[in-house]
C-alpha positions in Angstrom: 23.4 -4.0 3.1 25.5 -7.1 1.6 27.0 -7.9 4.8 24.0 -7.7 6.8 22.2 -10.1 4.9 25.3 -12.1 5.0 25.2 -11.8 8.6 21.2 -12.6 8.8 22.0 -15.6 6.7 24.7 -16.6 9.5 21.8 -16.1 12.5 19.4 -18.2 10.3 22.0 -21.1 10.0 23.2 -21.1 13.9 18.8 -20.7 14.8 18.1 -24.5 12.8 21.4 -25.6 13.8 20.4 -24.6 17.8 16.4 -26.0 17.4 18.1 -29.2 16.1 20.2 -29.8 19.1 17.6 -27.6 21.6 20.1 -25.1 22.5 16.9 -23.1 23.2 19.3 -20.5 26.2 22.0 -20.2 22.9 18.9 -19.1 21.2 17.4 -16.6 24.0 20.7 -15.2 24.0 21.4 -14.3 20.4 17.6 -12.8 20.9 18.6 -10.4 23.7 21.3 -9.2 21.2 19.0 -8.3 18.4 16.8 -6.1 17.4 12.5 -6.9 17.2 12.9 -6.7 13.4 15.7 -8.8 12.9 13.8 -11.0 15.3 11.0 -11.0 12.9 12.8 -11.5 9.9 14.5 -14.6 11.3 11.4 -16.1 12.3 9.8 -15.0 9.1 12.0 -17.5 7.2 11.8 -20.8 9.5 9.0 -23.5 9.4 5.8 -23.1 11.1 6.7 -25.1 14.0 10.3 -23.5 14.3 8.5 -20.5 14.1 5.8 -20.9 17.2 8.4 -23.1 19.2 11.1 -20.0 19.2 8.3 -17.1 19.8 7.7 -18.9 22.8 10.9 -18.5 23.6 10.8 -14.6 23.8 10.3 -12.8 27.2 7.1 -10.8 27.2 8.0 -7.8 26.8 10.5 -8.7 24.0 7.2 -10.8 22.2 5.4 -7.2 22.5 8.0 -5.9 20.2 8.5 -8.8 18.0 4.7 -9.5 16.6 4.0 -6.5 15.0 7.4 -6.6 12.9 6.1 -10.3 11.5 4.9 -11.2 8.5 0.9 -11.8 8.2 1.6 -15.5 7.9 3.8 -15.7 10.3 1.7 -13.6 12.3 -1.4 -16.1 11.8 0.4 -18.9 12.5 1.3 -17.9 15.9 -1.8 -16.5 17.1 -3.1 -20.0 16.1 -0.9 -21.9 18.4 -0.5 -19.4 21.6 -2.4 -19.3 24.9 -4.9 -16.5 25.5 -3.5 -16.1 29.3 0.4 -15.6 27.0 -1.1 -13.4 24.5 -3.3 -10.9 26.9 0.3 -10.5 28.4 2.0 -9.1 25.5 -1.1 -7.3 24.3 -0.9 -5.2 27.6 2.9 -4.6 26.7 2.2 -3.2 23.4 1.4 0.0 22.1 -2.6 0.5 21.8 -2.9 0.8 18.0 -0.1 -1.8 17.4 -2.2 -4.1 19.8 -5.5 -3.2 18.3 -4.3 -4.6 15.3 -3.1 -8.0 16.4 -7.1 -8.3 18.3 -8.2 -7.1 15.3 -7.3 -10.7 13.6 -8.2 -12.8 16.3 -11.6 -15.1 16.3 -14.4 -13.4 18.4 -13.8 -15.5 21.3 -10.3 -15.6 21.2 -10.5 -11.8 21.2 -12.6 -11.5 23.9 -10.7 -13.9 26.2 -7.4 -11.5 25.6 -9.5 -8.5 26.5 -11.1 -9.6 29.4 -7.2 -10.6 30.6 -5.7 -7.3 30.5 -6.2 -4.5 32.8 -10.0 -2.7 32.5 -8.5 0.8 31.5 -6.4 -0.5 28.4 -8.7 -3.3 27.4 -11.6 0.2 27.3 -8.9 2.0 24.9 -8.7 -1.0 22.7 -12.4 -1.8 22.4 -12.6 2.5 21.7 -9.9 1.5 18.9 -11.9 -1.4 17.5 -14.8 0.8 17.0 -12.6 2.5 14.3 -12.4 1.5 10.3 -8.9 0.1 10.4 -8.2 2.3 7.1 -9.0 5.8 8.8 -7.0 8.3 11.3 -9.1 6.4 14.1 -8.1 3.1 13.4 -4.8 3.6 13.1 -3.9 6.1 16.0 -3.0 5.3 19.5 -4.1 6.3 22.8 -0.8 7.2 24.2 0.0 10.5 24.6 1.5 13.0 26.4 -0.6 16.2 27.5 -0.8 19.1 29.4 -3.7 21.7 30.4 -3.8 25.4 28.8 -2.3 27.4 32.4 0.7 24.9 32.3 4.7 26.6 31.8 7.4 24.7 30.0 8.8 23.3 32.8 5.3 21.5 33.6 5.5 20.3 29.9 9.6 18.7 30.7 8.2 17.0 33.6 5.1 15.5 32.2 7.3 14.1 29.1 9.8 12.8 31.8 7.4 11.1 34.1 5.5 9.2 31.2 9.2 8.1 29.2 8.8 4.6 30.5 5.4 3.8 29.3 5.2 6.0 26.2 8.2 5.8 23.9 8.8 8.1 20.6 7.5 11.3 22.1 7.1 14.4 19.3 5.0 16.5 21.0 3.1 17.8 23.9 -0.5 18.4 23.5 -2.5 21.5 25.1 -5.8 20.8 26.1 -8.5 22.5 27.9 -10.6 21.1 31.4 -12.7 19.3 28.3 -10.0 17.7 26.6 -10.4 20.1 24.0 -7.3 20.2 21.7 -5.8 23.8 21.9 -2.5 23.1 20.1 0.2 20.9 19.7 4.3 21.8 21.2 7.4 20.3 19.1 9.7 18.6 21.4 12.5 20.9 20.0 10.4 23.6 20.8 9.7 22.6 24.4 13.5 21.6 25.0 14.8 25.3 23.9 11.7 27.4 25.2 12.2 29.1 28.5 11.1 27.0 31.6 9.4 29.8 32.9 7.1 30.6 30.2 3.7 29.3 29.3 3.3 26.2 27.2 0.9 28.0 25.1 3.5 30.4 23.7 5.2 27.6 22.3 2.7 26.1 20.5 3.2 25.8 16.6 0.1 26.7 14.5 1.3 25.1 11.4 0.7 21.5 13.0 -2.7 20.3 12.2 -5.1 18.0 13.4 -7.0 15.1 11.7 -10.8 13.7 12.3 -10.9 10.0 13.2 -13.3 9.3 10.3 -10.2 10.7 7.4 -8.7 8.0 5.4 -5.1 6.9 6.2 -4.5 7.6 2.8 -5.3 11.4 3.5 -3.7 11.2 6.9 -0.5 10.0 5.2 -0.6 12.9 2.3 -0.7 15.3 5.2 2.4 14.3 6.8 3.6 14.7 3.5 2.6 17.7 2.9 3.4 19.4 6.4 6.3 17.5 7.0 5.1 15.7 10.0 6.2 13.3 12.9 3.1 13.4 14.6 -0.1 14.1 14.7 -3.2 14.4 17.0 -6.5 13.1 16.5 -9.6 14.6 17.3 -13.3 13.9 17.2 -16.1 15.9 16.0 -16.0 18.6 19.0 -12.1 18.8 18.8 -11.9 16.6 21.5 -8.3 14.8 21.9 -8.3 11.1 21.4 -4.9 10.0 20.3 -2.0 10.4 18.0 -0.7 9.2 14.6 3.4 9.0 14.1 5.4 8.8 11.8 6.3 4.7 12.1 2.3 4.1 11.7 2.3 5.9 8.4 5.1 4.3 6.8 3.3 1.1 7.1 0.2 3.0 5.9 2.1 3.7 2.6 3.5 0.5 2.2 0.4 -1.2 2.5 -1.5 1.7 0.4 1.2 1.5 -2.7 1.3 -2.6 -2.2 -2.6 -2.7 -2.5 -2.9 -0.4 -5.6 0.2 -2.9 -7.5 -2.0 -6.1 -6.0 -5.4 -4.7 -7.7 -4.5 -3.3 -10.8 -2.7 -6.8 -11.8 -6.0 -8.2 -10.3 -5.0 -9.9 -7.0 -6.9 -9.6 -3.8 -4.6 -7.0 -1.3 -4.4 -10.4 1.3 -2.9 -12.9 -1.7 0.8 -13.3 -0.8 3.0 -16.2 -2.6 2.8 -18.7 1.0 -1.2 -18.8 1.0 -3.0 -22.2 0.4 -3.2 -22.8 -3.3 -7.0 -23.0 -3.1 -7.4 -19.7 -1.2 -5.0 -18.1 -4.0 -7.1 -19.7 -6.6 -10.3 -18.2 -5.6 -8.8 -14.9 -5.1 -7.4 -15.2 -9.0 -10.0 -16.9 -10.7 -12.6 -14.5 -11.3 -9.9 -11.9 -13.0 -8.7 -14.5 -15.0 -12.5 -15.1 -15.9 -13.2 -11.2 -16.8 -9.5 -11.9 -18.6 -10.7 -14.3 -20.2 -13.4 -12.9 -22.1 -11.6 -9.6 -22.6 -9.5 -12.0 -24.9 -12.1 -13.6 -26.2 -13.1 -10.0 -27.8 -9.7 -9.6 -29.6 -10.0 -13.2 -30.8 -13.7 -12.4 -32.1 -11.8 -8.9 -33.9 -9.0 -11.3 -35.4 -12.1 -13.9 -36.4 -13.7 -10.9 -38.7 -10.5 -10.0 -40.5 -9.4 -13.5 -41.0 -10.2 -13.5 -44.9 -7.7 -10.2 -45.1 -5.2 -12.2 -42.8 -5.3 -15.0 -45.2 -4.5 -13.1 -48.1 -1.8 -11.2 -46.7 0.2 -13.5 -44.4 2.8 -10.5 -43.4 0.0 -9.3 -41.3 0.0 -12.1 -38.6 3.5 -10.5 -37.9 3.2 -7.4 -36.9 -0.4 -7.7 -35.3 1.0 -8.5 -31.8 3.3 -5.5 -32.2 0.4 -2.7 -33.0 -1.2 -4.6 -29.5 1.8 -4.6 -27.2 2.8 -1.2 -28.1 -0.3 0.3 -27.5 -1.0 -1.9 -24.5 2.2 -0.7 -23.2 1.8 2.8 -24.1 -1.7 2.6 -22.0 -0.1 1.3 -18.9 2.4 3.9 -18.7 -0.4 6.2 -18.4 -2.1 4.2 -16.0 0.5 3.9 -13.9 0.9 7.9 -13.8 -3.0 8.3 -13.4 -3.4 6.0 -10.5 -0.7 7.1 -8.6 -2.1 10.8 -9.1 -5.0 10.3 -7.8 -3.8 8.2 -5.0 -1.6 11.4 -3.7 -4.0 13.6 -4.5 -2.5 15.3 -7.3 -5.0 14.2 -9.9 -8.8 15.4 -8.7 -11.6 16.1 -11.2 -11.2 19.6 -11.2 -8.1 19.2 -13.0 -8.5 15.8 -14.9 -9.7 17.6 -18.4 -6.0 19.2 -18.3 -4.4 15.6 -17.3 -6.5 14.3 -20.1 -5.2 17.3 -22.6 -1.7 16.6 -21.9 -1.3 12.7 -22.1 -3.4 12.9 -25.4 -0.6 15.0 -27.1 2.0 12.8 -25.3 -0.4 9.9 -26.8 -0.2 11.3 -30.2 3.6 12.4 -30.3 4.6 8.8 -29.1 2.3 7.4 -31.6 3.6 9.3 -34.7 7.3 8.7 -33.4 7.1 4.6 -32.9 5.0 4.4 -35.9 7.4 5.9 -38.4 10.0 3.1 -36.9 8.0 0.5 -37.1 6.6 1.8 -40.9 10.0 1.8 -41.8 10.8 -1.4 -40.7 7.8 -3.3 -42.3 8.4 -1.8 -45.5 12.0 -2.7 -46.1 11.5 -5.8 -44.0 8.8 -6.9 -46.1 9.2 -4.2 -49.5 5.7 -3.1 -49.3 5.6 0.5 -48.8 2.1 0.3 -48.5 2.2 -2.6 -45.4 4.8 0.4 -43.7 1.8 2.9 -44.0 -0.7 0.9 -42.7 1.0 -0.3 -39.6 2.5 3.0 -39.1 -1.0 4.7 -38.9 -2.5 1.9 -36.8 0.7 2.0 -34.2 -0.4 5.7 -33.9 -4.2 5.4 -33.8 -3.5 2.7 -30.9 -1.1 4.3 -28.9 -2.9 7.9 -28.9 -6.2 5.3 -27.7 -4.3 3.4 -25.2 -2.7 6.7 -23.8 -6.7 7.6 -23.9 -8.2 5.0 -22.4 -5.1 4.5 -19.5 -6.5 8.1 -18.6 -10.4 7.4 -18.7 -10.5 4.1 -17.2 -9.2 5.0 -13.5 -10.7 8.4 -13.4 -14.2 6.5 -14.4 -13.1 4.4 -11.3 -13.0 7.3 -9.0 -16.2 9.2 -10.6 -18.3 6.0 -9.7 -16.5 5.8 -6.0 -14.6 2.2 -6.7 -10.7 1.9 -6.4 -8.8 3.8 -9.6 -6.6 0.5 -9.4 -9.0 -2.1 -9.3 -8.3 -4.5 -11.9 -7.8 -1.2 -14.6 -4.5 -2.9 -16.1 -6.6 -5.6 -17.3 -9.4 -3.5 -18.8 -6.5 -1.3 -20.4 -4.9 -4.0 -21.9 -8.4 -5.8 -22.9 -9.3 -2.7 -24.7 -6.1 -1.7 -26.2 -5.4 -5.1 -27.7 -8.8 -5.0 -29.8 -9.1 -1.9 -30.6 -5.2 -2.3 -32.0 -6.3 -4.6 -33.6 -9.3 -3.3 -35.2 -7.7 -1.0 -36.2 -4.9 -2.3 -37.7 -6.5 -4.9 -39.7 -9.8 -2.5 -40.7 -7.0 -0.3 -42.2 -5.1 -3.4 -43.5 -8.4 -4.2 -45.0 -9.1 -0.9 -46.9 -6.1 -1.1 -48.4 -6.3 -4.6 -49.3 -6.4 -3.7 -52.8 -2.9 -2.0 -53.1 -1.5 -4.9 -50.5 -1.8 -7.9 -52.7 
């Protein structure tokens, strides 16, 4: 891994040191060596106008490869600056779903132009494509496929995966249909190579592969091929009809971009906020949270504003008061964290969420007891009041058994009303956890005022 960033870091230094002294056949060279990633991660790290003067460099078919590795800014910046006659041209090159994407971000017209430049029967597929929600089965399959009717043998199977090898690459399976397109099954490629030529392809069709409904979530999609293990899968409309197929590449990005969305929301951020946008797009995108954050602080300041005769009287409070917060903000993000991701892979639903709630309440109350006995200790010796140990011993419990409570609630009260489990809950869970900690830290401190001073 070391030495292939060193040697990235080497292609990045010859690419500026080329583009300085317009080496540009230096340049096409090193890009016939290297793969459409590395491509992408080299132009990734250039300027904007490094960026669109060495795309153009790339053969077509080469280009096809290269844009869907780029990053989204990179991405945008090129689309921006290229042709519509140069971009219909690596559109037709590209896989369907891979090129329904990159339409998907162009302007109206821009997107129009492209598909009226490619050939009628792809640019059909891709408006079919388009049609889909990009975060279900439909919108991220593609059309190509290989597939064979129900009387064909093995051998017709071989031939038909052999005849389509230059236009489809990263064939699984072989799909069975019927005259209708109906979807009768789906043949491994292992199973196809080591089946007898002679036989029927329906014999070696494996039951255990599903199929998915264009309308599922990719989330759902992508917990199936977890579940089953999958490469590949068909999809299908409402009357079993075939339509396309989902690999295994498509839902890699799918988790990426499902686990990088549920980190952007529950800190708050919008899933499209990346460190390179324009300062006042990122502001927008932030400010509101920081608003709702804002107030939420406001309520633990308004807490700290009723107590502030007890803080006054006993000064050794204002120490440990950010420590009864942290711990039990901390102790209700853990929880979070486990919750979210839960019910993101389907492990967590609301039949079992009483039982999920059970359990983290005792983990709640066993952490509480054992930081709170520390942290008693400590303020007592620290500070040789016994009594000051008690206090914040029973409010580090009471906080961390209602942050463990309340990291549980808030995402499943997310899901119950249909919203995103992630969706800014870190800041509710902190919000909540800091006044209530405390609240209930200082209400205590307050009751036993008396014995404190």
């Amino acid at each position: 891994m070391e030495d292939q960033k060193k040697e990235e870091i080497n292609y990045l230094g010859k690419l500026r040191e080329w583009i300085r002294l317009n080496r540009e056949f230096d340049i096409i060279d090193l890009f016939s060596e290297l793969h459409p990633a590395d491509i992408a991660d080299l132009i990734d790290n250039l300027e904007e106008q490094e960026k669109i003067r060495l795309f153009s460099l790339l053969e077509v078919e080469k280009a096809s490869d290269v844009i869907p590795e780029l990053s989204e800014l990179s991405r945008e910046q090129i689309l921006e600056d290229i042709s519509d006659k140069k971009l219909a041209e690596i559109i037709d090159e590209m896989d369907s779903d891979d090129a329904a994407d990159v339409i998907a971000e162009l302007t109206e017209d821009q997107a129009r132009a492209v598909l009226d430049g490619i050939e009628p029967e792809g640019s059909e597929d891709l408006k079919n494509l388009l049609r889909y929600e990009e975060d279900t089965a439909g919108g991220i399959m593609q059309t190509e496929l290989v597939s064979v009717p129900a009387d064909a043998t093995i051998n017709d199977a071989l031939k038909a995966v052999i005849q389509t090898s230059e236009e489809i690459e990263n064939v699984y399976n072989v799909f069975v249909v019927d005259k209708g397109d109906t979807l009768i099954g789906t043949i491994p490629l292992q199973k196809l190579i080591t089946a007898r030529r002679t036989s029927p392809a329906t014999e070696a069709i494996d039951k255990a592969i599903p199929s998915v409904q264009t309308d599922i979530d990719q989330e759902e999609v992508a917990r199936m091929f977890e579940k089953y293990d999958l490469v590949s899968l068909p999809v299908v409309d409402h009357e079993n009809r075939l339509l396309g197929r989902i690999t295994i590449d498509d839902i890699v990005d799918v988790m990426e971009e499902e686990s990088s969305e549920d980190i952007y929301r529950i800190a708050g951020l919008h899933e499209d906020d990346n460190i390179f946008n324009e300062p006042m797009e990122s502001v927008k995108r932030r400010l509101p949270w920081l608003y709702i954050n804002l107030l939420t602080a406001l309520a633990s300041a308004l807490v700290i504003g009723f107590f502030e005769n007890t803080i006054q009287m006993v000064i050794a409070l204002a120490v440990f008061m950010p420590v009864v917060a942290a711990i039990g903000g901390n102790a209700g993000s853990q929880t979070l964290t486990l919750i979210v991701r839960g019910l993101a892979l389907g492990e967590v639903t609301f039949d079992n969420a009483k039982k999920a709630l059970y359990k983290q309440i005792i983990v709640g109350v066993v952490n509480g007891v054992a930081v709170g006995v520390v942290i008693g200790l400590i303020a007592s010796f620290w500070k040789g009041m016994p009594v000051l140990g008690a206090v914040i011993a029973l409010a580090m419990v009471i906080n961390v058994f209602v942050g463990t409570l309340i990291g549980t609630l808030v995402p499943l009260t997310l899901k119950w009303a249909k919203a995103d489990p992630a969706l800014g809950s870190h800041i509710f869970v902190t919000a909540f956890t800091d006044a209530f900690g405390f609240l209930s830290f200082l209400g205590l401190a307050t009751i036993f005022l008396k014995l404190l001073v």
